[in-house]
C-alpha positions in Angstrom: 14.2 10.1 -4.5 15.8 7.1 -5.8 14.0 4.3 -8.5 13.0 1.0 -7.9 13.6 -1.8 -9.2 12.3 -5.3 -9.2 14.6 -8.2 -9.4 13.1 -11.1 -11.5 12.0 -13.1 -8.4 10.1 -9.9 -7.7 8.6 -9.5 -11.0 7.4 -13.4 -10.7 5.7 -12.5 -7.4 3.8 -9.7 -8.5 3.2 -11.2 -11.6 1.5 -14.6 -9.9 -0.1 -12.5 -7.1 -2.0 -10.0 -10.2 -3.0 -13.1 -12.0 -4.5 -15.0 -8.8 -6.4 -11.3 -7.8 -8.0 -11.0 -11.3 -9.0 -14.7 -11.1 -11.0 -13.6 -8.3 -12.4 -10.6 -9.0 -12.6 -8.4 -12.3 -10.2 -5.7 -12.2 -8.9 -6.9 -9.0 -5.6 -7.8 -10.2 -5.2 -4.1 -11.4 -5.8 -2.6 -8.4 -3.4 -4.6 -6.2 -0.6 -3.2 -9.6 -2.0 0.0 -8.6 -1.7 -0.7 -5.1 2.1 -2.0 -5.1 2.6 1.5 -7.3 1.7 3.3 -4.3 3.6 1.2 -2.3 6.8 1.8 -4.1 6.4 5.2 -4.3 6.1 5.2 -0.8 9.1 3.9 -0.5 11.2 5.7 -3.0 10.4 9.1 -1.0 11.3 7.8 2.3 13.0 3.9 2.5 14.4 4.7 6.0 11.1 4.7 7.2 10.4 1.1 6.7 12.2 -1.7 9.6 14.9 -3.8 8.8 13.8 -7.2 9.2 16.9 -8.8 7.9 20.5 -6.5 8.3 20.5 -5.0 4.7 16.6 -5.5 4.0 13.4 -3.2 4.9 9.9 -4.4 4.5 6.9 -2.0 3.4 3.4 -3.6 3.9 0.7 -2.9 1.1 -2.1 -1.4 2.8 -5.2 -2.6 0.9 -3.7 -6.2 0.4 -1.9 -8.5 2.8 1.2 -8.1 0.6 4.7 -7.1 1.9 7.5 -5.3 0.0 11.3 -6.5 0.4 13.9 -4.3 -0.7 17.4 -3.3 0.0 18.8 0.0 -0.6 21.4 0.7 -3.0 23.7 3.5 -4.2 21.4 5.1 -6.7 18.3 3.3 -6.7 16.1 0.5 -4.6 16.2 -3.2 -5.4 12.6 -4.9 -4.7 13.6 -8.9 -3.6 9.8 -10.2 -2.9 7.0 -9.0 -3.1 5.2 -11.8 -1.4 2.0 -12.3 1.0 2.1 -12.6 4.6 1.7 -15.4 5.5 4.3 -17.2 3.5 7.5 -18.8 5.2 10.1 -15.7 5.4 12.5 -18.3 4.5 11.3 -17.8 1.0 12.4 -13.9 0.5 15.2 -14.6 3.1 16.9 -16.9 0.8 16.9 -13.8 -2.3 19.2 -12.3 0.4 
């Protein structure tokens, strides 16, 4: 198992995504944290199970929110790039590449 980490861009998207949840809903914004937690866990056991949609980068989806995870693989540990929702232009993870 390797950590992850998320790169600031990363941080920013969870960080904007928690807010907008709690806004909506009390405790809401936890639970998609909680959520993502699962999510990278998921991927620290097993990252070759995710697609490639880009040549170095996999994508996890979040299965309680429509949330993606986009991360490469490094030597000893996994770099989040976005952690964005679906429906937003892939150009915008696409140019953290």
């Amino acid at each position: 198992m390797r950590p992850s980490y998320l790169l600031p861009e990363a941080e920013w998207d969870v960080e904007e995504a928690s807010v907008w949840y709690e806004r909506q809903a009390q405790l809401l914004g936890q639970q998609f944290l909680d959520e993502l937690l699962t999510t990278l866990d998921a991927i620290e056991m097993n990252p070759a199970r995710y697609p490639r949609v880009h040549p170095d980068v996999r994508r996890a989806l979040m299965h309680r929110f429509p949330y993606a995870v986009f991360f490469v693989e490094e030597r000893e540990r996994i770099a989040v790039i976005a952690v964005m929702h679906g429906r937003r232009n892939p150009r915008d993870w696409k140019a953290r590449v």
